[in-house]
N, C-alpha and C positions, 0 to 999 in steps of 0.2 A: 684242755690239758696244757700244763705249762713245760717247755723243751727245757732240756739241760741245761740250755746256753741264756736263758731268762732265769732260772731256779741261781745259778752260778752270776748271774748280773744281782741279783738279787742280795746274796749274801756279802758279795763282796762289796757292793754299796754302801748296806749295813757296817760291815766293818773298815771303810773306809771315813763313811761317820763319825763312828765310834772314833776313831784313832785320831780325829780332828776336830769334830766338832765341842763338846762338853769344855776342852780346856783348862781342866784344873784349876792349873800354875797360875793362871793369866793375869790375874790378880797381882800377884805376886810378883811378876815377869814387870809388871808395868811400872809397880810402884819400888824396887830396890832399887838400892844404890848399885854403882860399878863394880867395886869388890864382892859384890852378891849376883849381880846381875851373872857376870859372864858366865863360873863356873855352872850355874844354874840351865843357863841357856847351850852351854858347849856340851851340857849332857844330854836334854833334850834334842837336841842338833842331833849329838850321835847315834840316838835312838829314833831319831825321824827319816835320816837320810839314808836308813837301811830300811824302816818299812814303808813309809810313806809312798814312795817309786812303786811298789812294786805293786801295791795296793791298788795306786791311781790306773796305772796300767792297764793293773788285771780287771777291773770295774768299767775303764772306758773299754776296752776291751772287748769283753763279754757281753757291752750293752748293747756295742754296734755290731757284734754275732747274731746277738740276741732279734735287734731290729729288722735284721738282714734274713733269719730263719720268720719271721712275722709278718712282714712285708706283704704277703698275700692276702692272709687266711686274716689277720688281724691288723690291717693298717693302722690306728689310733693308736695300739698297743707298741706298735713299731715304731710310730714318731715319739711316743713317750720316752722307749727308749734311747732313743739316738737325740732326743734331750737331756734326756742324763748324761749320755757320754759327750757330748758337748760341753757343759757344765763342768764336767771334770777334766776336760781338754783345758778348757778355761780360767782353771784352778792351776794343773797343772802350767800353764803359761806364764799366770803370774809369779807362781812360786819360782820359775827358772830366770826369770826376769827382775825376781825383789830378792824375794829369800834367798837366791841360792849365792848371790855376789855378797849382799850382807853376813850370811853364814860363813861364806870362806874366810872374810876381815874375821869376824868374831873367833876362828877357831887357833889366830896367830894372838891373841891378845892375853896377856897375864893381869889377874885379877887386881893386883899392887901399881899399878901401871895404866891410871886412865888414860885413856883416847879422847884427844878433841871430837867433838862432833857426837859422841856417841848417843848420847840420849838424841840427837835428832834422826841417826840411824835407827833407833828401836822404836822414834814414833813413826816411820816412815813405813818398816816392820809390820807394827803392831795395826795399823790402816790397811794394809795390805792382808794381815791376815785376820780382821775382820771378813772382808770381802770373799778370801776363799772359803770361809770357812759359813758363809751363807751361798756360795757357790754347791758345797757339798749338801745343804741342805737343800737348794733346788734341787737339784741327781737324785736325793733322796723323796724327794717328793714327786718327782719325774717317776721313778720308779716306781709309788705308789698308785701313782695314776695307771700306770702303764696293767698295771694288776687289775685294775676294774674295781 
C-alpha cells in the first residue's frame, strides 16, 4: 500500500517534470535575437518564478516524508526516494546559483536596448538548464523506481 506522503511525492514530481522538463520555447529562447529574446524570456521568468519554487519544494519535500514514513518496512523504496529529492535539491541549487542572478539582470533590460554580454549570459543559462532539467528527469525516474 502506498502512504499519502509517496502518492503526493509522486504527483508532484510529475508535475514538476511537466513544468520543466518538455520545454517548448527552447528552441526559440536559443535561437532569437535580443529584441525577442527578452520580452519572451521576462514572461517565462514571470511564470517560473511563481510556480517553479513551490513545486521544487513541495516534490523535494514529500520525497524526504515519503523516504522517512518507508524507511523501515521498504528500505529500496526509501532510498529511491530521497534520490529524488536530492536531485531536486540539486536542480534547485543550481537554479539559485545561475538562473536566479541571470533572471534578476534580465528583468531590468528593455528589449531596444542591448546588453553587452548578453548572448554569453543565455548560453551560460541555457547549459545550466540543460542540466536541471536532466536533473528533474533523474527525481523522476527515482520516483519510478521507488514504485517498483
Amino acid at each position: 500500500m502506498t502512504s499519502p506522503a509517496a502518492r503526493a511525492h509522486d504527483a508532484l514530481t510529475a508535475l514538476l517534470a511537466l513544468a520543466i522538463v518538455p520545454d517548448p520555447a527552447g528552441r526559440h529562447r536559443r535561437t532569437a535575437d535580443f529584441a525577442d529574446y527578452v520580452p519572451h524570456q521576462q514572461r517565462a521568468d514571470a511564470v517560473m518564478r511563481r510556480l517553479a519554487p513551490a513545486l521544487s519544494m513541495a516534490s523535494a519535500g514529500s520525497g524526504l516524508l515519503a523516504a522517512a514514513t518507508q524507511a523501515r518496512r521498504e528500505p529500496a523504496a526509501a532510498a529511491w526516494r530521497a534520490a529524488s529529492a536530492a536531485a531536486v535539491a540539486a536542480a534547485v541549487a543550481l537554479t539559485v546559483r545561475v538562473h536566479v542572478p541571470f533572471n534578476r539582470q534580465l528583468r531590468t533590460w528593455t528589449p531596444g536596448r542591448e546588453v553587452p554580454g548578453w548572448r554569453e549570459g543565455r548560453a551560460r543559462w541555457e547549459r545550466a538548464h540543460r542540466v536541471r532539467r536532466a536533473l528533474v528527469v533523474a527525481a523522476g525516474a527515482a520516483v519510478l523506481a521507488a514504485r517498483g
